[in-house]
C-alpha atoms as an extended CHARMM CRD file, in Angstrom:
* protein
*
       188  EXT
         1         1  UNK       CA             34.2950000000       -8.0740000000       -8.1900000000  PROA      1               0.0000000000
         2         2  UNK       CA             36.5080000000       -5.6860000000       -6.0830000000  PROA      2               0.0000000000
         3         3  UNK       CA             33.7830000000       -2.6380000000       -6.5730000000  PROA      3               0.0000000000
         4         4  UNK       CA             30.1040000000       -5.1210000000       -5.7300000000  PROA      4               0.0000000000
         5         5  UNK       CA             32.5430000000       -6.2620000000       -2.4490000000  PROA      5               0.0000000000
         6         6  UNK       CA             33.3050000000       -2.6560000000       -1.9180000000  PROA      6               0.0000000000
         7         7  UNK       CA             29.4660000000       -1.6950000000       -2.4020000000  PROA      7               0.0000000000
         8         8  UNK       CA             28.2750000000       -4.9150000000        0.1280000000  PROA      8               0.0000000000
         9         9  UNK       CA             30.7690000000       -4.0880000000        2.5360000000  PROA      9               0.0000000000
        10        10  UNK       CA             29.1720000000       -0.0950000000        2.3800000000  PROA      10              0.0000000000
        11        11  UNK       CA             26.0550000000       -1.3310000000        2.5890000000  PROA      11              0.0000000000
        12        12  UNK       CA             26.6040000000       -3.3590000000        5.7080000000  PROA      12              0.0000000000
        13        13  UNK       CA             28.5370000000       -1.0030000000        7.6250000000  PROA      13              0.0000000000
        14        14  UNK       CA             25.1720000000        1.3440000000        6.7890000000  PROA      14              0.0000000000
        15        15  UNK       CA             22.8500000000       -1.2850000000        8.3690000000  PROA      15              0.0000000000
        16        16  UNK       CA             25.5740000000       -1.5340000000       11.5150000000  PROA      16              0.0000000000
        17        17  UNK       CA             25.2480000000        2.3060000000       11.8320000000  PROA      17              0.0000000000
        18        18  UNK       CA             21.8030000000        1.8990000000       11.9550000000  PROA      18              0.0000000000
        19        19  UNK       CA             22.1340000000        0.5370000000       15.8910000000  PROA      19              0.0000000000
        20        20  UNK       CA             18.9750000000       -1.5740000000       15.2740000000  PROA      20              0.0000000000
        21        21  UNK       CA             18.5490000000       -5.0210000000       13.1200000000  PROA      21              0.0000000000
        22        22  UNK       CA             15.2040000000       -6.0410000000       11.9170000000  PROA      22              0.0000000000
        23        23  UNK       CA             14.1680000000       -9.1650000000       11.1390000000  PROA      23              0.0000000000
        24        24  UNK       CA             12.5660000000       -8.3410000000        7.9510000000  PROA      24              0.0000000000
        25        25  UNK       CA             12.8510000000       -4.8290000000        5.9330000000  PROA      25              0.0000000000
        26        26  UNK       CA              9.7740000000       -5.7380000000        3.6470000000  PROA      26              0.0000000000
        27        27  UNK       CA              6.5280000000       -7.4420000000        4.9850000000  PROA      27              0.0000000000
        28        28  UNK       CA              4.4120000000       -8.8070000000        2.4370000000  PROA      28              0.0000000000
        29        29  UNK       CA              0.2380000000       -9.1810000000        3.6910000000  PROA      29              0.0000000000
        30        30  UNK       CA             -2.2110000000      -10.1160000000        1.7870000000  PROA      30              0.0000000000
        31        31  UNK       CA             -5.7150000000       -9.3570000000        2.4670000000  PROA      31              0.0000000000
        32        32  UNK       CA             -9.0800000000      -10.9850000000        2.8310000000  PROA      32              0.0000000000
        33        33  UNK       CA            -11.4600000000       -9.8700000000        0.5060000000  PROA      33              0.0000000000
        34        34  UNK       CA            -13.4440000000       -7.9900000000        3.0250000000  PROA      34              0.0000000000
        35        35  UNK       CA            -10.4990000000       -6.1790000000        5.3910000000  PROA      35              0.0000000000
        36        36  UNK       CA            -10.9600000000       -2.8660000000        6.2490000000  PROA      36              0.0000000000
        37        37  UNK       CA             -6.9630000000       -2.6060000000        7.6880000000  PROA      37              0.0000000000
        38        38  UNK       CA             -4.4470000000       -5.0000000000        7.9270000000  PROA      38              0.0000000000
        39        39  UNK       CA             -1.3490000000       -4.6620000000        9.9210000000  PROA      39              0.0000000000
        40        40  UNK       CA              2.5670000000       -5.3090000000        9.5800000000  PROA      40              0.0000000000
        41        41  UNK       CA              5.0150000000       -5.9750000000       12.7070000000  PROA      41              0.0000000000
        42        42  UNK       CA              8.2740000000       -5.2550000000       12.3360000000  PROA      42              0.0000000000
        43        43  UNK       CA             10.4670000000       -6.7810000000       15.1630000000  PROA      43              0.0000000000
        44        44  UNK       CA             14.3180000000       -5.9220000000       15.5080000000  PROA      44              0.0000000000
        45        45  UNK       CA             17.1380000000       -5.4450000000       18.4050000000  PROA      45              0.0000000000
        46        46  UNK       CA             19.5050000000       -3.4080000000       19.1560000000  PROA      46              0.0000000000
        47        47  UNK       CA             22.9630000000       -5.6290000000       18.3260000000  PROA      47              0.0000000000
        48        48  UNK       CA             25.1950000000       -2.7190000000       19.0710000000  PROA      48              0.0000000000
        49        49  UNK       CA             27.1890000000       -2.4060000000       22.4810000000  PROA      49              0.0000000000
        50        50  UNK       CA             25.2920000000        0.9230000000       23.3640000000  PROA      50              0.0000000000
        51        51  UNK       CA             21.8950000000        2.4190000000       23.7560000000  PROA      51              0.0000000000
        52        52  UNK       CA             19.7960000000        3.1440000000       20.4690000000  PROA      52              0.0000000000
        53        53  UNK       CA             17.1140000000        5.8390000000       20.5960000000  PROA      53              0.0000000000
        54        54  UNK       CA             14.3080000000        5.9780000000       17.6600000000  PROA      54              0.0000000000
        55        55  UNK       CA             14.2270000000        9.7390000000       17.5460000000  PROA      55              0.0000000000
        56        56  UNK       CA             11.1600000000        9.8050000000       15.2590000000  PROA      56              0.0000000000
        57        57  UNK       CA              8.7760000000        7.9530000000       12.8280000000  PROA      57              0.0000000000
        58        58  UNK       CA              6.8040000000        8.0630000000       10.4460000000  PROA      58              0.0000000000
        59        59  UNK       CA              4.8080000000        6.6520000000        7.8190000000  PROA      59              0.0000000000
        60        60  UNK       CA              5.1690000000        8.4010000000        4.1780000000  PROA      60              0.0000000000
        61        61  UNK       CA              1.2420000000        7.9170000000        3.5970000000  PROA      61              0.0000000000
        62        62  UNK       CA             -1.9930000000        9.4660000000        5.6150000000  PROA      62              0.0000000000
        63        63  UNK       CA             -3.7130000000        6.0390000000        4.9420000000  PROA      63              0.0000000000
        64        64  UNK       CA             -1.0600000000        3.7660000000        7.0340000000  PROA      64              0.0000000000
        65        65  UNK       CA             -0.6930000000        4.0080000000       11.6240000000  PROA      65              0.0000000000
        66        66  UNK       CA              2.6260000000        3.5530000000       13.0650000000  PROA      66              0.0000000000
        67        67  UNK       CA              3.0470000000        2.2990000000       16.2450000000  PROA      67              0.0000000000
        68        68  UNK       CA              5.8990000000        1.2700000000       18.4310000000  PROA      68              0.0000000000
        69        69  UNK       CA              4.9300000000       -1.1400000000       21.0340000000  PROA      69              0.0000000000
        70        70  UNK       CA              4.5110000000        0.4640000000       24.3880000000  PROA      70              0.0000000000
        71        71  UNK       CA              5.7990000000        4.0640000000       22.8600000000  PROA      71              0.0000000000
        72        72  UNK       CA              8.8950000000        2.8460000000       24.1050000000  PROA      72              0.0000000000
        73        73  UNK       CA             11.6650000000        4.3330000000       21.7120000000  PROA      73              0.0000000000
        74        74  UNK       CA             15.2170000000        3.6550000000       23.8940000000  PROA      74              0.0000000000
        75        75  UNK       CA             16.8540000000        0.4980000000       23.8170000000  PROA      75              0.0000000000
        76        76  UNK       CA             19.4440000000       -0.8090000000       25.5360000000  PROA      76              0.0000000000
        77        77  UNK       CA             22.2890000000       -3.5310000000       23.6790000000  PROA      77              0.0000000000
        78        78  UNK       CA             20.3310000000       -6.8540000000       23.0390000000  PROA      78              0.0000000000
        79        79  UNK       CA             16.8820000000       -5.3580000000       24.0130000000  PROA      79              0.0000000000
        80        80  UNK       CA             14.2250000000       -6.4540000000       21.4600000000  PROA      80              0.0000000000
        81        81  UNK       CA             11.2350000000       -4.0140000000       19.9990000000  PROA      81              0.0000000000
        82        82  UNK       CA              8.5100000000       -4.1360000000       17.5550000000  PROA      82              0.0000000000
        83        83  UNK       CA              7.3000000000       -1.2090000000       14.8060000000  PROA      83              0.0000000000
        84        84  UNK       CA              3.7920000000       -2.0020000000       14.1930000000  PROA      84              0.0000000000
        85        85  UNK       CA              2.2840000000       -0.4690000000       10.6890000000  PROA      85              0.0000000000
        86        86  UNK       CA             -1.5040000000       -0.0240000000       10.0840000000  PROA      86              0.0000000000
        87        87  UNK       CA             -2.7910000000        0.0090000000        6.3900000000  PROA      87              0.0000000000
        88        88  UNK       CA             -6.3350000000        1.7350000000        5.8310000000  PROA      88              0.0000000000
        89        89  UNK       CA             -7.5530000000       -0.4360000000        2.9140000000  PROA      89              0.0000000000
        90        90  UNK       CA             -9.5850000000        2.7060000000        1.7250000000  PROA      90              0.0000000000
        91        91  UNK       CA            -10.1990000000        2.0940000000       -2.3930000000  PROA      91              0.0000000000
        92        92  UNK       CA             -7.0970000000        0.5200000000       -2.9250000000  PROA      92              0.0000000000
        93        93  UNK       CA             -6.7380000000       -2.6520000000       -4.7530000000  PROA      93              0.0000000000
        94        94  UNK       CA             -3.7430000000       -4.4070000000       -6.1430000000  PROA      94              0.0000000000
        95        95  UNK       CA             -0.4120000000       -4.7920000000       -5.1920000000  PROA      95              0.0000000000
        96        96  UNK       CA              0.5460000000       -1.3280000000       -2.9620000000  PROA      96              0.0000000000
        97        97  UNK       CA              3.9400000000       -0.6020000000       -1.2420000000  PROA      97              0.0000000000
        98        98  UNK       CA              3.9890000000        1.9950000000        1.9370000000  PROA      98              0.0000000000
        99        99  UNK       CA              6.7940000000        2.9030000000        3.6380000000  PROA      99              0.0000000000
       100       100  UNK       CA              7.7570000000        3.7710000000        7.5310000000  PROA      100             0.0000000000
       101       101  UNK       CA             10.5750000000        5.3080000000        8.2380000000  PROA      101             0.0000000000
       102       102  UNK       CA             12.5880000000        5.7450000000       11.3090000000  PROA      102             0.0000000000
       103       103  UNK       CA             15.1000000000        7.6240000000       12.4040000000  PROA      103             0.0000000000
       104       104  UNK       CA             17.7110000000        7.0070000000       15.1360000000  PROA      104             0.0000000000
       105       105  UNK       CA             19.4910000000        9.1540000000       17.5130000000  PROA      105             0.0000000000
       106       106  UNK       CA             21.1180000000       12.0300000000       15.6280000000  PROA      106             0.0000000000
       107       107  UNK       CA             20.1440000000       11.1300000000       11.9330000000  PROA      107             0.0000000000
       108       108  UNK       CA             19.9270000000       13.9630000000        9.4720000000  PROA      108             0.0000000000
       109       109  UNK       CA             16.0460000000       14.6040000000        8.9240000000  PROA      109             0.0000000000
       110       110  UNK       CA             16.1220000000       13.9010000000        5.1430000000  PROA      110             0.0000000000
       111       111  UNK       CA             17.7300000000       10.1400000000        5.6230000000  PROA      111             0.0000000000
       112       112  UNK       CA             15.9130000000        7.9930000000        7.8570000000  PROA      112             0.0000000000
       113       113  UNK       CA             17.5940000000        5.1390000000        9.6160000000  PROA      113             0.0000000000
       114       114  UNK       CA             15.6830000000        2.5560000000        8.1710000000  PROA      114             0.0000000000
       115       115  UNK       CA             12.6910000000        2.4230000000        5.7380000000  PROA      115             0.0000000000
       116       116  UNK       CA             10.6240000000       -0.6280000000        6.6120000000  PROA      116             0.0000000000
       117       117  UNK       CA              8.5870000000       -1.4790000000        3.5130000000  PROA      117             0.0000000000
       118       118  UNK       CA              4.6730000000       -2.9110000000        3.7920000000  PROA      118             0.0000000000
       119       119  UNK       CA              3.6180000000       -4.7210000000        0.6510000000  PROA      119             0.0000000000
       120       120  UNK       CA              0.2800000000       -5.3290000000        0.7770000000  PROA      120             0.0000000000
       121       121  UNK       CA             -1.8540000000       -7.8460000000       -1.4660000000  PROA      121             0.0000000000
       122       122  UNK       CA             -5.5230000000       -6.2840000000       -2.1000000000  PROA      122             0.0000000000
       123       123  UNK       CA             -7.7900000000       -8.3860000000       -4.0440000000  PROA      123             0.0000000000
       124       124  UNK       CA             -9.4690000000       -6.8970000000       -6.8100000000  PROA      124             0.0000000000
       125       125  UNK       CA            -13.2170000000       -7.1770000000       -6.4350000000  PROA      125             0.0000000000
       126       126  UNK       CA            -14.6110000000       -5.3630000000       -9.6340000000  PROA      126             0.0000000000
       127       127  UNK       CA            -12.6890000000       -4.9040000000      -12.7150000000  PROA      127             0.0000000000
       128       128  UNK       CA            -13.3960000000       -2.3270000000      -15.1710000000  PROA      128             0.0000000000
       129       129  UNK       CA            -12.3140000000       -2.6700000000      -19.0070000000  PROA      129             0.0000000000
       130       130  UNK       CA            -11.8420000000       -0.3910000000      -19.9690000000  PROA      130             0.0000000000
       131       131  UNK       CA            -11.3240000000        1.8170000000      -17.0900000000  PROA      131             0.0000000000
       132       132  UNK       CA            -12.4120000000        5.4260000000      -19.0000000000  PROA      132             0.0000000000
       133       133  UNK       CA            -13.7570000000        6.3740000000      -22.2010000000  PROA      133             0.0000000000
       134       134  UNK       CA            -13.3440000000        9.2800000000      -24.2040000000  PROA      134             0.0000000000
       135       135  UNK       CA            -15.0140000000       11.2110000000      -27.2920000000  PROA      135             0.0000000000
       136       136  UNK       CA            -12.5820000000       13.1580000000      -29.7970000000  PROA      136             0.0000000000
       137       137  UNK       CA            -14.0180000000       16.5340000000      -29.4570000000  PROA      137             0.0000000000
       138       138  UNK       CA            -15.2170000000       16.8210000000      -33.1240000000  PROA      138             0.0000000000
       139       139  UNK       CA            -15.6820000000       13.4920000000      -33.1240000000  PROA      139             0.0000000000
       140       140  UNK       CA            -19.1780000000       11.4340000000      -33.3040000000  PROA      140             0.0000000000
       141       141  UNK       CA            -21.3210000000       10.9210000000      -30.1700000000  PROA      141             0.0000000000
       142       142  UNK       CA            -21.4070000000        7.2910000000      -30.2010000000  PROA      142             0.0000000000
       143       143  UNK       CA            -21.9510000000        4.8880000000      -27.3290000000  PROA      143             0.0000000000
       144       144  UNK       CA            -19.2130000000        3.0560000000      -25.4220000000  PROA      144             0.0000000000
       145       145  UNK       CA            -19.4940000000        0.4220000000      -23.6500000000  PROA      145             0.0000000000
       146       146  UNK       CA            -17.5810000000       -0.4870000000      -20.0270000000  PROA      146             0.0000000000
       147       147  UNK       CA            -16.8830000000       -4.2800000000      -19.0430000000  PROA      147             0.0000000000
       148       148  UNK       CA            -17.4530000000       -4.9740000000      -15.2640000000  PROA      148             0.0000000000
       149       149  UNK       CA            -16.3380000000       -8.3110000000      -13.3990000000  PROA      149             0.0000000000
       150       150  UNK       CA            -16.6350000000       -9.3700000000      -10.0190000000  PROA      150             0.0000000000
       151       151  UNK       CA            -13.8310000000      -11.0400000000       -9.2670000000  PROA      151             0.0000000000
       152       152  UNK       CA            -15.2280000000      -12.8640000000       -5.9780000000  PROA      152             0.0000000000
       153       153  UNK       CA            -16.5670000000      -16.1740000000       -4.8750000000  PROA      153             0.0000000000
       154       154  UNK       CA            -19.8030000000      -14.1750000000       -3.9490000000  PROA      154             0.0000000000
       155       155  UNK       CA            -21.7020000000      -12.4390000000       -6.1200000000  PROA      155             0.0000000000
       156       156  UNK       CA            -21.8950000000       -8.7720000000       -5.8840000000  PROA      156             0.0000000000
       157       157  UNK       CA            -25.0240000000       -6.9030000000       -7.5550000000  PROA      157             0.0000000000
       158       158  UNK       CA            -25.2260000000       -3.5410000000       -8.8730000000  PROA      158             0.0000000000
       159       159  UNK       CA            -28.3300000000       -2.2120000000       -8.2370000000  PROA      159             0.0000000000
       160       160  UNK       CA            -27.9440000000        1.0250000000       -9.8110000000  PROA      160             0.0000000000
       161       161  UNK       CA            -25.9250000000        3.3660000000      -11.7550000000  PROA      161             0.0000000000
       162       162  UNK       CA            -25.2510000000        7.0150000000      -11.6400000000  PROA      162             0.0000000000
       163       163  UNK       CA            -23.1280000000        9.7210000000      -13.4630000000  PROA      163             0.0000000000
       164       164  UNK       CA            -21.8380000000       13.1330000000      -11.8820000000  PROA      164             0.0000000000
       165       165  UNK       CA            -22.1130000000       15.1250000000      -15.5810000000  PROA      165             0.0000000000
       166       166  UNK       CA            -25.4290000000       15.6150000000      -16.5940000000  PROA      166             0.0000000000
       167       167  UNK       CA            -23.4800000000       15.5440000000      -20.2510000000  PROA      167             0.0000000000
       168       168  UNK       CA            -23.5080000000       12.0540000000      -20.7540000000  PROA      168             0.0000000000
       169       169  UNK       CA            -26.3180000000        9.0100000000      -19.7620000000  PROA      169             0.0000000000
       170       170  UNK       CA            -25.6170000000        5.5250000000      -18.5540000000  PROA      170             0.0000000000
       171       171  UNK       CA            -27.4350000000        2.3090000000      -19.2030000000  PROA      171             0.0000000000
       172       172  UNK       CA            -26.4990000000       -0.4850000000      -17.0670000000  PROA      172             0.0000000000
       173       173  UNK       CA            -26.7870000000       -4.1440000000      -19.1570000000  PROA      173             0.0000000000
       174       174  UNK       CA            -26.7090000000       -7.1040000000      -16.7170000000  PROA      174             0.0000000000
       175       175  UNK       CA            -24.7290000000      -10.2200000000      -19.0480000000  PROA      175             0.0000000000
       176       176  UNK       CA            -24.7230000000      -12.7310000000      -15.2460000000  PROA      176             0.0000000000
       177       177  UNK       CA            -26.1620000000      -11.2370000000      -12.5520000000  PROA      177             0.0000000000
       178       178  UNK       CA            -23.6270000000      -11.0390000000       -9.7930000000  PROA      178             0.0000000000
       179       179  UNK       CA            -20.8820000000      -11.1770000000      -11.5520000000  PROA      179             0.0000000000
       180       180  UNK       CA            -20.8480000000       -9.6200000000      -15.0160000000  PROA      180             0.0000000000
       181       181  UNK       CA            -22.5540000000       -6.3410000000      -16.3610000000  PROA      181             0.0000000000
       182       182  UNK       CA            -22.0000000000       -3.7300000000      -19.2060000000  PROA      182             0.0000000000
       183       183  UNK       CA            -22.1990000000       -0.3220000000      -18.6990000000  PROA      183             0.0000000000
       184       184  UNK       CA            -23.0380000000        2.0740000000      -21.7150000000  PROA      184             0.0000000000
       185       185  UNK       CA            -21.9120000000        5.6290000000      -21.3490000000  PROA      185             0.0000000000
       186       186  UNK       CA            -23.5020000000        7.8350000000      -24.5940000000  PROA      186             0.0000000000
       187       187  UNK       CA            -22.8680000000       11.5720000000      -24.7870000000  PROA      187             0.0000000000
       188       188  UNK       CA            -25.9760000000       13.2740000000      -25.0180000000  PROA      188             0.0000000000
């Protein structure tokens, strides 16, 4: 008992250091089916009885923004701000963390501040069972066969297939147009 009090009192004397409390240190999105970005706000204040200066930020991914509203990175005791983060859908899908971190004043460059956590919800649109296939090298040269689903309230077509290795051929077998096809892969 003595040793998690010891480890919560740490912890909170870490966040106090800090200068700046946020509201939330994870921010959970989830996005429509056809986002391109979605975005994360991050509001906090500075609780301490001085001035608190974000030194520097960053997000740990090319595919996420950071912003912090009006570039302005001093704040005085009790002044509010807001970290705004930027997610790039790109071919994502599924549940993906990203993280921004900040650093404050005179933190050490390899420990941020803070690390402000976006969790963001993609929905996954086409499903692929089983996502490769492989051929034992020896092995024979039968065809395998590749499960797709649209998972959407709208169908979406494939109108054609196409493989970058002129080593194998595809057939593309529509089961319910729209929504499910099989795609046979044979080595030639």
């Amino acid at each position: 008992m003595k040793i998690a009090l010891g480890i919560w009192f740490a912890l909170m004397v870490c966040v106090q250091a800090a200068g700046l409390e946020f509201k939330e240190l994870l921010k959970e999105v989830h996005a429509p089916a056809d986002a391109k970005k979605v975005t994360a706000d991050f509001e906090f204040t500075n609780k301490t009885d001085k001035p608190v200066t974000v030194a520097k930020y960053e997000a740990t991914c090319s595919c996420m923004a950071v912003m912090i509203k009006e570039g302005k990175l001093r704040y005085a005791p009790g002044e509010s701000g807001l970290v705004r983060a930027e997610f790039d859908m790109g071919n994502f899908s599924g549940v993906v963390d990203k993280v921004v971190a900040l650093w404050l004043d005179n933190d050490p460059m390899d420990k941020p501040s803070v690390s402000l956590t976006v969790r963001v919800h993609i929905p996954v649109l086409v499903s692929l069972e089983p996502k490769t296939v492989k051929w034992d090298l020896n092995g024979n040269a039968d065809a395998q066969t590749i499960q797709i689903k649209m998972n959407h309230t709208k169908p979406i077509k494939i109108s054609s297939v196409s493989c970058s290795s002129e080593a194998f051929s595809t057939q593309l077998k529509t089961v319910e147009e729209g929504k499910n096809y099989e795609l046979v892969v044979t080595p030639k």
